[in-house]
N, C-alpha and C positions, 0 to 999 in steps of 0.2 A: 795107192794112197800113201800120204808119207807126214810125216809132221816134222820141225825143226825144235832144236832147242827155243826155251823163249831166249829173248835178248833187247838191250837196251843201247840201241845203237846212238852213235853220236853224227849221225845222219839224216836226214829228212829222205823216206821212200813212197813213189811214186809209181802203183802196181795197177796195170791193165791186163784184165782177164778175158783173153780169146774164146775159149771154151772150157767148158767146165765150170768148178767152184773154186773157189781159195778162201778159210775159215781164217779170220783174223782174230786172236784172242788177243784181248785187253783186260788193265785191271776192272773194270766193271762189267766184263762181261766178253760176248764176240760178236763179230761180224761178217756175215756170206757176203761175200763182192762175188757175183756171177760173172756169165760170158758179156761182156757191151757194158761191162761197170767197172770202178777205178774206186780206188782208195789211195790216200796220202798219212801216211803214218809220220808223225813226227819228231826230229832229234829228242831223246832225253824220255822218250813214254817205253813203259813195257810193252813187249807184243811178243806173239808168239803164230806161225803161220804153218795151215795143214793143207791138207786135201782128202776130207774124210770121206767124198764120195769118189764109188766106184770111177774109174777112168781116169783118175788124178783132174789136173790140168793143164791149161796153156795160156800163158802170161807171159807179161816184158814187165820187167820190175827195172827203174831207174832211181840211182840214188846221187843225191849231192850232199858234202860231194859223195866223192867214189865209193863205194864199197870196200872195205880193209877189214882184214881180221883183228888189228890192232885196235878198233874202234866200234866193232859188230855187237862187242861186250856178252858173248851168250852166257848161261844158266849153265852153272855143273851141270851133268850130268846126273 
């Protein structure tokens, strides 16, 4: 199980989950996207993503565009 900084990216992400969970937190609350479900997170919203069940997961996350650290915008620590 792992969690990420939250972050407020300046990207639109597109996450399919093969097996397992992936916990999407947002400011009203989160969201379980299982195995066979998708979520689209959009530029400019908070989120913040885990995997608090046993086994972690297995996902393809694509983002447009790309993925940069210069734009990922995460959370101090």
């Amino acid at each position: 199980a792992w969690q990420e900084p939250g972050q407020t990216p300046e990207f639109n992400e597109f996450t399919v989950v093969l097996k397992g969970m992936i916990r999407v937190e947002h400011k009203e609350g989160h969201i379980d996207v299982r195995a066979g479900q998708a979520i689209i997170t959009h530029a400019g919203e908070w989120i913040r993503y885990s995997t608090p069940e046993p086994g972690g997961a297995e996902y393809i996350a694509v983002c447009l565009p790309a993925f940069s650290p210069a734009i990922v915008h995460r959370d101090a620590e």
